[in-house]
Structure formats: C-alpha cells, structure tokens
C-alpha positions in Angstrom: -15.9 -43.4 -14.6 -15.7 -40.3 -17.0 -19.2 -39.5 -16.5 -19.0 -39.9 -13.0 -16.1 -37.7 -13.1 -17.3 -34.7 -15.3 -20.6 -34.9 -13.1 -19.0 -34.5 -9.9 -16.8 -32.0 -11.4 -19.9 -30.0 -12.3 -21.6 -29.8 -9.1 -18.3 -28.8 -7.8 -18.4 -26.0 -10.1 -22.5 -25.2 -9.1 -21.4 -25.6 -5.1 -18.5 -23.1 -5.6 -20.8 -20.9 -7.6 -22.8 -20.9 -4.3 -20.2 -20.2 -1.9 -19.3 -17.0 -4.5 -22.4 -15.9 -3.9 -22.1 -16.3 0.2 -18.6 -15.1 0.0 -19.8 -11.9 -1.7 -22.5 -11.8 0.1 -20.6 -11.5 3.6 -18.0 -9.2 1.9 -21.1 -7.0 0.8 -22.4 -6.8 4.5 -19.0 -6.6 5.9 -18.4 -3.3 3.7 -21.8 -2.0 3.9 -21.5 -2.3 7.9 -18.3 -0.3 7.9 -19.8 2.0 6.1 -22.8 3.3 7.8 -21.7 2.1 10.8 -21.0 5.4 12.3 -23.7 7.5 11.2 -26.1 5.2 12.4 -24.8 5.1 16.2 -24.3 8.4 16.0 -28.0 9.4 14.9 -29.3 6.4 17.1 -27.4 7.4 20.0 -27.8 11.4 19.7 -24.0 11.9 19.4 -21.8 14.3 17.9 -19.7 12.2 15.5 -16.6 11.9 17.1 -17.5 11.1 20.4 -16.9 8.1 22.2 -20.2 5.2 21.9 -21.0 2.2 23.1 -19.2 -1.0 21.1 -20.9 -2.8 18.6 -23.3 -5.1 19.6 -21.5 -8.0 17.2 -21.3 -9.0 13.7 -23.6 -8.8 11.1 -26.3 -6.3 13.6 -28.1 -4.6 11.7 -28.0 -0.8 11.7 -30.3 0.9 13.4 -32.4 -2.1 14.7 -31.6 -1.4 18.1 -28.4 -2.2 18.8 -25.9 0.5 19.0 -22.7 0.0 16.3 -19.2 -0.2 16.6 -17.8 3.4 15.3 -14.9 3.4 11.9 -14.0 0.2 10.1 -12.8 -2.5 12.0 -9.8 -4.0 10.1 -10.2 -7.5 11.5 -13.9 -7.6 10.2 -12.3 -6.5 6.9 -9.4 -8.9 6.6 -11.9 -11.7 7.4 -14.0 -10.7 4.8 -11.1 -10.6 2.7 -10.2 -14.3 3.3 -13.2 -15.5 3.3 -13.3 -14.0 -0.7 -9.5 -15.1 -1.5 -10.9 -18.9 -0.7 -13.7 -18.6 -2.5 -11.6 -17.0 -5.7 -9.0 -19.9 -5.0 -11.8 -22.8 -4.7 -13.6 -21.4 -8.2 -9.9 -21.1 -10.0 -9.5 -24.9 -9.0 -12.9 -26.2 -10.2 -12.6 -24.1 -13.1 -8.8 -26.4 -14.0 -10.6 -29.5 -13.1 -14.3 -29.4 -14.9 -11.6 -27.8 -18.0 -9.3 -30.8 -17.1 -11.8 -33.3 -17.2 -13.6 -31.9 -20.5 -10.7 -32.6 -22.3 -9.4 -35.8 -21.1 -9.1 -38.5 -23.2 -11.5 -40.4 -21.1 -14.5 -38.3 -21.7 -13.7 -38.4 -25.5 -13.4 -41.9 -25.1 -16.7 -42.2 -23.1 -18.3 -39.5 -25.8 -17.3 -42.3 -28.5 -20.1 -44.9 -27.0 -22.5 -42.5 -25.1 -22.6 -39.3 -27.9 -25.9 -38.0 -26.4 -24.7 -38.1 -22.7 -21.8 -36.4 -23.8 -23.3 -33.5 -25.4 -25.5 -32.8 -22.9 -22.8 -32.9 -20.2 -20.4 -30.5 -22.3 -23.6 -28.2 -22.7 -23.8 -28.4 -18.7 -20.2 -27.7 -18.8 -19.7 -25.1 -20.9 -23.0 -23.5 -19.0 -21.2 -24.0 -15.6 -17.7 -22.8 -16.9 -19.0 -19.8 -18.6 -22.1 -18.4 -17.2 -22.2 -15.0 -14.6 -23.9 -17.1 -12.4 -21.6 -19.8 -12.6 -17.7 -19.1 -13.0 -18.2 -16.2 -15.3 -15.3 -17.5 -18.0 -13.4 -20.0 -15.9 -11.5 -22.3 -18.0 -7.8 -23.0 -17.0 -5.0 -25.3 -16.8 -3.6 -27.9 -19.1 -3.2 -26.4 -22.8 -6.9 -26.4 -23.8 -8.0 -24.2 -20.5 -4.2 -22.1 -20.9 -5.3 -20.8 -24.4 -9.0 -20.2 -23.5 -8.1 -18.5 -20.2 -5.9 -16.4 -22.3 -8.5 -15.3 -24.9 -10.7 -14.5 -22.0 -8.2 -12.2 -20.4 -7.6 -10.2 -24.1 -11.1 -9.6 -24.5 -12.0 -8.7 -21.2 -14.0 -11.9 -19.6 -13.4 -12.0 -16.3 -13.7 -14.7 -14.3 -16.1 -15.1 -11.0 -12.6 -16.0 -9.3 -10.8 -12.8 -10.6 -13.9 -11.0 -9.2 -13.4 -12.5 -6.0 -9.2 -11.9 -5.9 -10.3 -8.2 -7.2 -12.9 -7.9 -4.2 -10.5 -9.5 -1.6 -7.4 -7.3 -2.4 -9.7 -4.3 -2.4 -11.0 -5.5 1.6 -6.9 -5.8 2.6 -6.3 -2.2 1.4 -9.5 -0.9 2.9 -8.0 -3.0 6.6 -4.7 -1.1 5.7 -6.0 2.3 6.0 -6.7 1.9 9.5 -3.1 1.5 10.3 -2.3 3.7 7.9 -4.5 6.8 7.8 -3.0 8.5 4.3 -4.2 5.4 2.1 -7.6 7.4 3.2 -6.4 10.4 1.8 -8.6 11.9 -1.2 -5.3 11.6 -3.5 -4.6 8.2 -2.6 -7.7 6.8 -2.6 -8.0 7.7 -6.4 -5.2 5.9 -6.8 -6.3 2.7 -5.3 -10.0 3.0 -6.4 -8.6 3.1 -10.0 -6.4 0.2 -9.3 -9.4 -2.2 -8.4 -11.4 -1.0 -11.1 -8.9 -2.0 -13.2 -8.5 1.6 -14.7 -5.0 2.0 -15.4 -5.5 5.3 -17.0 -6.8 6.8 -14.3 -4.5 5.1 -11.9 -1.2 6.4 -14.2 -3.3 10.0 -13.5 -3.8 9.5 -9.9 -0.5 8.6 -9.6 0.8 11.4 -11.0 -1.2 14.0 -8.7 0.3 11.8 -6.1 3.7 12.4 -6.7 3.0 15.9 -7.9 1.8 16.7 -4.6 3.7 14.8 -2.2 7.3 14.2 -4.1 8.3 10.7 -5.6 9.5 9.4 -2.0 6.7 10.5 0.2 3.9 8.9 -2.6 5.9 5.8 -2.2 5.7 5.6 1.1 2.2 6.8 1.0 1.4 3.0 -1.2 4.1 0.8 0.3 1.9 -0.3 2.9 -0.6 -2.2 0.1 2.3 -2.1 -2.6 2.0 -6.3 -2.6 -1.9 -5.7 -3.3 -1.3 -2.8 -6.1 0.5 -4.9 -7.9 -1.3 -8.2 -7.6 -4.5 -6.3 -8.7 -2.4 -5.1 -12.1 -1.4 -8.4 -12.6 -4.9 -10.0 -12.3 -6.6 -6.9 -14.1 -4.3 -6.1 -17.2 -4.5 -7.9 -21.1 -1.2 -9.6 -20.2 -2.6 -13.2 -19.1 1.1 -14.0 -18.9 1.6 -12.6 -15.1 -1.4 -13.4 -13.6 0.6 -16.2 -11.3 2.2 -13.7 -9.5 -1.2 -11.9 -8.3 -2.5 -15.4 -7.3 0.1 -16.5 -5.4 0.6 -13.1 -3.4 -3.3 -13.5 -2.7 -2.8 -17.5 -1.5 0.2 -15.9 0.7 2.8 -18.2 -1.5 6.1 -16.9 -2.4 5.9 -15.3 -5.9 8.2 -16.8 -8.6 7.7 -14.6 -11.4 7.8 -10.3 -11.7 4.2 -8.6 -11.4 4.8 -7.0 -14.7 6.0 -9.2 -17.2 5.6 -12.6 -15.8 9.2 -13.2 -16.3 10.0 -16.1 -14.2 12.7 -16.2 -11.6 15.4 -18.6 -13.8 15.0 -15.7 -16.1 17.2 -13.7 -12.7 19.3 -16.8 -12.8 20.6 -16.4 -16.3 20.8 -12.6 -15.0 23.0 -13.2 -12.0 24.6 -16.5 -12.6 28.1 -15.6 -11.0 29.9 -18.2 -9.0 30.8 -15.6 -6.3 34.1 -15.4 -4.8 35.3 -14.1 -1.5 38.6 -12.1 -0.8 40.2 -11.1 2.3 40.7 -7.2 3.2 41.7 -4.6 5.4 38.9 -2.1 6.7 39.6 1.4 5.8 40.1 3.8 8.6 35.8 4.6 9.3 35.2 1.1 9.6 38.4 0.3 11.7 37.6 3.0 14.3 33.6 1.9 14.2 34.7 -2.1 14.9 37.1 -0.9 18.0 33.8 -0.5 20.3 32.0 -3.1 18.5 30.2 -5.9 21.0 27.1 -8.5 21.2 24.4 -5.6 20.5 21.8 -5.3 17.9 22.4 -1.2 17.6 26.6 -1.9 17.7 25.8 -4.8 14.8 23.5 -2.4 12.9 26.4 0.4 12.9 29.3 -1.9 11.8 26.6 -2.8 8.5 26.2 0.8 8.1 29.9 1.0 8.3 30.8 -1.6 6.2 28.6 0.3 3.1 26.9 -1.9 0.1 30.2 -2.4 -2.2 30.7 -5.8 -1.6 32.0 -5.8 1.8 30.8 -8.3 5.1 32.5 -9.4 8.2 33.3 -12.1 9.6 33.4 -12.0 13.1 35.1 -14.5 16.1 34.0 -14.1 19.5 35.3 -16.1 22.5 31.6 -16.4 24.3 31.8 -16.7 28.1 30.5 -20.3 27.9 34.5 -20.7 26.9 33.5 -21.9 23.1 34.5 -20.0 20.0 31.4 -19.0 18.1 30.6 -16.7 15.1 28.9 -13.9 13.7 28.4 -12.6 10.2 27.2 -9.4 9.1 25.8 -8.9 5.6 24.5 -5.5 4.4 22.1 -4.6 2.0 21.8 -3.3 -1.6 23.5 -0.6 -4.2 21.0 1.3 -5.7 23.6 3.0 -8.1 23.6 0.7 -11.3 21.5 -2.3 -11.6 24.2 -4.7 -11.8 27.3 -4.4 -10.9 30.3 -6.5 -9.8 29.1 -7.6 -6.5 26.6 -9.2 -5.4 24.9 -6.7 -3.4 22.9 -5.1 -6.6 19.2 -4.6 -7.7 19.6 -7.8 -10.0 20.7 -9.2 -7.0 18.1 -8.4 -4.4 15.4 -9.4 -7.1 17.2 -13.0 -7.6 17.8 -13.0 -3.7 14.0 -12.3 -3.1 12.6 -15.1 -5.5 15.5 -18.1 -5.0 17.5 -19.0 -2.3 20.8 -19.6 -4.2 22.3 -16.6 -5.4 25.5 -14.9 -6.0 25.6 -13.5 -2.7 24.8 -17.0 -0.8 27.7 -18.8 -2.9 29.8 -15.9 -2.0 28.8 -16.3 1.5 29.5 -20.1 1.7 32.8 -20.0 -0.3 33.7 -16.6 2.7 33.0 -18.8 5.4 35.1 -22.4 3.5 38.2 -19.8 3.1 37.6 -18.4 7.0 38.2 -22.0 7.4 35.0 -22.1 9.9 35.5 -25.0 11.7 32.4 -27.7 11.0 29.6 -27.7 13.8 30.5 -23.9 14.8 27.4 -22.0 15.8 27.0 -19.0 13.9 24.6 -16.1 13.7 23.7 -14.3 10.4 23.0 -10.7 10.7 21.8 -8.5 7.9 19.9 -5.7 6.2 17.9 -5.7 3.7 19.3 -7.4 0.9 22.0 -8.9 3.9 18.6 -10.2 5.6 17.5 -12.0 2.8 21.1 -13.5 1.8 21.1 -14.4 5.8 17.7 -15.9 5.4 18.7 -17.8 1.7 22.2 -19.3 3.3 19.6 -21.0 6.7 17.6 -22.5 4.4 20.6 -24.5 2.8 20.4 -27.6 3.9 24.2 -28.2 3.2 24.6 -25.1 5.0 22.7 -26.2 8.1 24.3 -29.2 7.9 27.8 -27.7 8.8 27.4 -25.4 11.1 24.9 -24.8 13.8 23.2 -21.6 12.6 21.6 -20.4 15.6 20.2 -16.9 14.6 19.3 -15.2 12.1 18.2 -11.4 12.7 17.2 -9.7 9.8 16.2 -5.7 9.7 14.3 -3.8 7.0 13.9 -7.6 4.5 11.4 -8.9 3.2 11.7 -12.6 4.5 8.3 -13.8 5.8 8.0 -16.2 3.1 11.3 -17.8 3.9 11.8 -20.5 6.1 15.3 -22.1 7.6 16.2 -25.7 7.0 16.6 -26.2 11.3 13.6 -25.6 12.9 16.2 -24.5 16.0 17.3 -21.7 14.1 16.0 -18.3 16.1 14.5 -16.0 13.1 14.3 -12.2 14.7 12.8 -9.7 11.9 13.4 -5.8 12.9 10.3 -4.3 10.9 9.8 -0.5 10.6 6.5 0.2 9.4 7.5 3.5 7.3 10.2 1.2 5.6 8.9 0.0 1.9 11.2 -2.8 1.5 9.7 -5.6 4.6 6.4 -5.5 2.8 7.6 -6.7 -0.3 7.3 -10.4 0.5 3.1 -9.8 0.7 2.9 -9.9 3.9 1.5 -6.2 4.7 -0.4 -4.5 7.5 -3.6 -5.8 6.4 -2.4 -9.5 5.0 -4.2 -12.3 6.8 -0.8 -14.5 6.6 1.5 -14.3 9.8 4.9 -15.9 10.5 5.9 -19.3 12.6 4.9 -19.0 16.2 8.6 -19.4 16.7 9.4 -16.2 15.3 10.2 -12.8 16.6 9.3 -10.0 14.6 9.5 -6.5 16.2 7.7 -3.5 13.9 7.2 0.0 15.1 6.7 3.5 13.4 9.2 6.5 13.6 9.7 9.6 12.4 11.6 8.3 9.7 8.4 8.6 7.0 9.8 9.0 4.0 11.8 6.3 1.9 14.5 5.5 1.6 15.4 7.0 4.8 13.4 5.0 6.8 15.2 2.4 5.0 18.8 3.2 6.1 20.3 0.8 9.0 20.6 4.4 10.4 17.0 4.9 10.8 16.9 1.4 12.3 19.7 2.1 14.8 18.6 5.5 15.8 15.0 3.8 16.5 16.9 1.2 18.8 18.5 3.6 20.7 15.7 5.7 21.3 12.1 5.1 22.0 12.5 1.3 21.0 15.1 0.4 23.7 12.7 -2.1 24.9 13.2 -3.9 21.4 16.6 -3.6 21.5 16.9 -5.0 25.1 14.7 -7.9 23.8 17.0 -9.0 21.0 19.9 -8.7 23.1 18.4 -11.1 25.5 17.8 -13.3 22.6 21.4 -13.1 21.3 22.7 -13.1 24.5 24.9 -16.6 23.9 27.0 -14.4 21.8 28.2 -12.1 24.5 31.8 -12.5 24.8 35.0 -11.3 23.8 35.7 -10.2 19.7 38.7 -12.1 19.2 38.5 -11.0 14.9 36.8 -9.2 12.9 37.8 -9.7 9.3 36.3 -7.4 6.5 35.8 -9.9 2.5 35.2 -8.2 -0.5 32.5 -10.4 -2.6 33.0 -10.5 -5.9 30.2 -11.8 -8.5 33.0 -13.5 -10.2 
C-alpha cells in the first residue's frame, strides 16, 4: 500500500509539473498577446494608433497572421490567465504536502524496512520530483518534516514552482486592475508594483517613496488600494519570513485571511488584544445628532447621515419603527472606526476593525447583542443592521451568529465602504446590500479587488461606482457616500430603498447607547 501510495503521489507531482508548464504557458501567450496586440493591428491594418479597429478575431490568434487583434489588454483574458496560474500554484502546493506527507509516513519507513532497494529508489524519484526546476522547484510542505524544509527553502531563497505560479498570478490581477484603474499604469506606480513581483523590496521601499513624494501620502494610497490585497500577498509569499506565507495563499484561493500579511500573527493573537466583554449604556443624543434624527426616515442617504451624526466614539442607535404592515420592526445603525489611538475604550478602534475583519465575535458584536438584550427586543423581531465601515463589518459579524439569527429575524444587512465579501450570514434569507465606492481603500481589503476572479452570492446586491471623491480617507467618509447618493447615484439610492422598503413606516424611537469595551 505504501508503495502504491508514494508512486501515485509521484506522478501526481510529474502531472502537476505538466499543467505548470501549460499554465505558464497560456499565461505567457496571454501576456505576450496583450502586449503586441496593438501594434500589430495597427501596422496590419494601416492605422494611426488610437483609432478605432476591428475586434479581435479570438483568443490565442496569432499576431499578424491575418487576423486583425483586439486593441489594449483585455482584463478578462488577464484574470483568466490569472486563475488558471493560481490553480495550478494551489494543485503543486498540495502534491508537494502529500508526496512530503507520504515520504515521511511511518508506512513507507515501515515498507523501506522489507523492500530497502525499492525504497531508495522511490525517495531518489522523490526527492527528484520535490526538488527539481522542472518538477516543483523546492516543494516540500506540511506536517513537521515538510514545515522545517519549506522553511529552509524560503531563508535561502528556493522558491518553489507554486510560489512562481502565485507570483505570476498576482502579477496578471494587477495587470487586469490597470484597466479599471489607469494610474496603476503610471510610470511611478508601475515601479512600484514591478519591484513588488520581483520580489525587490529595496526598490519597492524606493518606488514607494517617489510615490508619495510626488503624489502625497493619501493620493499614493489610493493610487495602490485598488491591488493593495495583491501587494501584500506578493510580500508575504516573496520575503525570508516563512512565518506569513498563509496569509498570501489564502488571499490568492479567495479564503478569508486569518493571520496579518506582515508578521503572521494569527487572529487569537487580536483576541487576547480585544478581549473585552462589551457593555451597552443608554444615552441622550447631544443637540447635532437630536436635530439630524428629527427628519430621519426609511432612506439609505437619511441612515448614512444619522451614522455620520452619531461619530465613531462609541455611539449606535437603536431604532423602532411602526411599518405600515401594522408590525413593530427595527433598525440599527453602527458606524465605523476611530483612527485617533489604536485602542481605545470602545469598540470602534483600529484593534477593533482588525479583530472585526478576521473573527466574527468581537467587542463590538458582544456589545451589540448585550444593546439589543437591554432594548429588551422582543424575540422573532425583524431587524435590519446598517453600518459603515467598521459598523458594516460588526453588522455582517452579529448575521452570522447563529444565536443571533436565531432570535430575531435579521432581514437586512446594508453595509457601505466594508470590507465584507468574505462574510457570509447564518440565514440564507438575510438581504446583504454592499455600497462600494471604488476610490474608497477600505472595501478592497477583504481581496476581493477590481481584478479578483472571486465574486459574491448571486443573492447579493453590491452597488460600486467612482466619484470625485479620489483621495483617501475622504472617499471614505459616509459623507462621500451620502453626497454620491444624492447625486449622480440616485438610481442606487432608489434601488436600496426599494429593497428596504418593508421598513417604511413611522420612527416611533430612536435611542442613542454608548459601547463600552468593558
């Protein structure tokens, strides 16, 4: 059985080899055709570049034999390419755990024990498979044995056929991003990310610094937030540290990250960090927020102003509406972060929106629950969970409680500026509604960017748009969001109205809590 195993195991290894090769191979063509592609139509067509030409006459043509080419990249050609690489890296990390797994089993040792020739000349066709260029370069991981030789690989620099492949596919997603995004072409920002895939963080730390000496801290940022998820998975897979590499490989597998890019710190670490109970305590809006909540109604732009309203210092509201159906339902509106101080003693903190990102039962969401037990919410109530940013997240967290779910009927959950796509509520009824501006940095943090091949439930509403709002962290701000609403995104806004439209009613309450950490 152990021979049979290790054997298998080895062709494995060989047959992913091959589909490296292929995957590269497509990738290579894919890139190549982007490339040329508008030079040659141009010259074959006798146009001035620019002008308008015929489409392409389908993938894989081959410049100039005839058929004239599609003009610029196309990003879908390059996000295929891209996932056809990230399976391929995926399928090699896999046989690399298994032929290491099966190496050091006890049942090869034992099989070694009465067959010593057959064993050394499979461990020789091993070794060959796990470590040769044309093979999986230096593939070994999983279990202790692969852990430790993985880890000496990535110290001294052997990189694995299935890094190469993450490397290539992360580098395809950035290259689909630019179409969307024409300043990731720019000359200083493609220094950056060229650096970045070549795994030169020298030059990068450089290139970033011309960035940011040209353009200003906010406008670089916003300049990389559309591949940010890629930038950082590429550090991870590319730097000595073989501690964080599980972050880059989940954010390439579209998986929900549980440890920091940098570090590899994993997310109970953000537990120990934000392990308050959380505690809810009624209050009395000041006079800003009273006068903002006297024209309050069932409208996305009226809910986004009451979250500006209420600030990030620990308050939400709870709100009761008598619905014209006749039954008492509610709403509750969570905003976002505090960028002041790390930590502080709400929940609504950078410690907080990092725990909130990577678990689903946080400070805020056992604030939230123990707000809505005091409210004295009546069981089976239908209730809709509005927030921003950090508030989106918190409303995404408390849906996915099962407990939660179980009490009260949450109907809705609309979410504006949070990263959330990785989420998922414990009622498949629950309406998910995701308010994405494309300028804002913070959606794009859950890897899901505008060149990821990953996209949400078919359930889901997500409306994205771009404004003028460029720069972060003002296209950030529920302002941003509200003025984009009222403006030339109506249309969205009459969409989510129509959505939420069970809510309309009369606001019988509207009752600010403080949360407290503890």
């Amino acid at each position: 059985m152990a021979a049979q195993t290790v054997a298998a195991q080895t062709v494995a290894a060989q047959t992913v080899a091959a589909q490296t090769v292929a995957a590269q191979t497509v990738a290579a063509q894919t890139v190549a055709a982007q490339s040329v592609a508008p030079q040659v139509a141009d010259e074959a067509a006798g146009t001035v570049p620019g002008q308008s030409r015929p489409a392409a006459g389908g993938p894989g043509a081959v410049p100039g034999a005839g058929g004239p080419v599609a003009a610029g990249p196309d990003a879908e050609l390059l996000v295929a390419a891209s996932v056809l690489l990230a399976d391929a890296a995926l399928s090699a990390k896999r046989a690399g755990a298994e032929l290491t797994g099966a190496l050091s089993s006890w049942r090869f040792g034992l099989a070694a024990l009465r067959r010593p020739g057959w064993a050394l000349g499979t461990a020789v066709s091993c070794a060959r498979a796990l470590t040769s260029p044309s093979g999986l370069g230096f593939g070994p991981n999983g279990g202790l044995a692969g852990e430790l030789a993985r880890m000496a690989g990535s110290v001294t620099y052997r990189r694995p056929a299935a890094v190469s492949m993450a490397v290539d596919a992360f580098a395809l997603r950035i290259e689909a991003a630019v179409v969307e995004h024409p300043n990731l072409g720019s000359a200083l920002a493609r220094r950056l990310t060229d650096a970045m895939v070549e795994g030169n963080r020298w030059e990068a730390l450089r290139a970033l610094h011309a960035l940011v000496e040209r353009l200003g801290v906010t406008r670089a940022l916003t300049t990389v937030s559309p591949v940010i998820m890629e930038l950082l998975a590429l550090l991870g897979l590319l730097d000595e540290n073989p501690v964080n590499d599980g972050f880059s490989w989940v954010t390439l597998a579209g998986g929900v990250p549980t440890t920091d890019p940098f570090l590899g710190l994993p997310s109970s670490l953000l537990a120990r960090l934000n392990p308050g109970p959380g505690r809810a305590e009624r209050t009395e809006p000041d006079s800003i927020l009273a006068k903002v909540l006297t024209t309050s109604r069932n409208d996305i732009v009226s809910y986004i102003n009451d979250i500006g309203a209420l600030g990030n210092h620990g308050l939400v509201l709870l709100r009761r509406v008598e619905c014209a159906d006749g039954r008492v339902k509610y709403v509750l509106l969570l905003p976002g972060t505090s960028f002041v101080l790390p930590s502080n003693s709400t929940p609504q903190d950078l410690i907080g929106a990092f725990d909130g990102f990577l678990r689903s039962d946080t400070t805020y969401t056992r604030a939230a629950r123990k707000l809505l037990r005091r409210a004295g919410v009546p069981a089976g109530s239908e209730l809709m969970l509005v927030g921003h940013s950090l508030g989106g997240l918190t409303a995404m967290n408390l849906a996915m409680d099962v407990e939660l779910a179980s009490a009260h009927r949450i109907t809705h959950v609309v979410t504006l500026g949070s990263p959330i796509d990785n989420k998922r509520p414990a009622d498949h009824t629950t309406q998910v509604i995701s308010l994405v501006n494309k300028h804002d940095v913070i959606p794009m943090l859950d890897g899901r960017g505008p060149a990821s091949p990953h996209d949400i439930p078919a359930g889901w509403v997500e409306l994205t748009w771009l404004d003028e709002s460029y720069d972060y962290p003002l296209s950030h701000a529920p302002q941003a969001y509200s003025d984009s609403l009222r403006g030339e995104m109506a249309h969205h806004r009459d969409r989510v109205n129509e959505l939420i439209r069970a809510y309309d009613g009369e606001v019988v309450g509207n009752q600010p809590y403080m949360l407290r950490d503890k």
